[in-house]
C-alpha positions as CSV (number, residue, x, y, z in Angstrom):
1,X,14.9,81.0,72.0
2,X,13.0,79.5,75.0
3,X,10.8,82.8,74.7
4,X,10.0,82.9,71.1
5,X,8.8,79.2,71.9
6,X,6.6,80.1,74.5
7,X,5.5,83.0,72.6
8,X,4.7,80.6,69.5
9,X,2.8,78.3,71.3
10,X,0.4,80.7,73.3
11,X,-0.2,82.6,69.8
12,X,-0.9,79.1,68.4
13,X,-3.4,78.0,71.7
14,X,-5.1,81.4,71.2
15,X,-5.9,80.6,67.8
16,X,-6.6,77.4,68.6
17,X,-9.1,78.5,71.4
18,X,-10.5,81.1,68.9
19,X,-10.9,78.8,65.8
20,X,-12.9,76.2,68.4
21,X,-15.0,78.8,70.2
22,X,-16.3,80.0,66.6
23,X,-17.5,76.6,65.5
24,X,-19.1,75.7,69.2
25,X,-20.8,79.4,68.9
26,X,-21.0,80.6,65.6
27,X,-22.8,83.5,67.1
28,X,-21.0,84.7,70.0
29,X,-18.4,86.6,67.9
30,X,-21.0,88.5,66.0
31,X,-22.4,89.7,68.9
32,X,-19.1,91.0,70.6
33,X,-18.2,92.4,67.2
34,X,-21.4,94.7,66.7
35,X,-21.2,95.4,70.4
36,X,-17.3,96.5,69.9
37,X,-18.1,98.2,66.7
38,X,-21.1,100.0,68.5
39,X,-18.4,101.1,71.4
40,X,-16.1,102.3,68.8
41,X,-19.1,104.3,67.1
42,X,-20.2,106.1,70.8
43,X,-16.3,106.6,71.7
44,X,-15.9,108.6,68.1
45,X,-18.6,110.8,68.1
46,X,-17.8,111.3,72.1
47,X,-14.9,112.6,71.0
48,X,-15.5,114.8,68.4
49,X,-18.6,116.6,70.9
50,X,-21.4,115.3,69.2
């Protein structure tokens, strides 16, 4: 029970954190995001040769 309490509460500080570091930066996800999605895009076509 002890765990699932701990687990609870970091899920809930992690949203926290994440919900608080959106409206401080609004921008800084977008960023990481297009960068990620960029990543993603260069991992795919790695992959399939191209």
């Amino acid at each position: 029970m002890s765990d699932m309490k701990r687990h609870g509460l970091i899920m809930v500080g992690v949203l926290v954190t994440v919900v608080a570091v959106r409206l401080i930066f609004p921008g800084f996800f977008d960023g990481i995001s297009d960068s990620m999605v960029d990543g993603i895009s260069h991992l795919k076509s790695w992959t399939r040769g191209g």
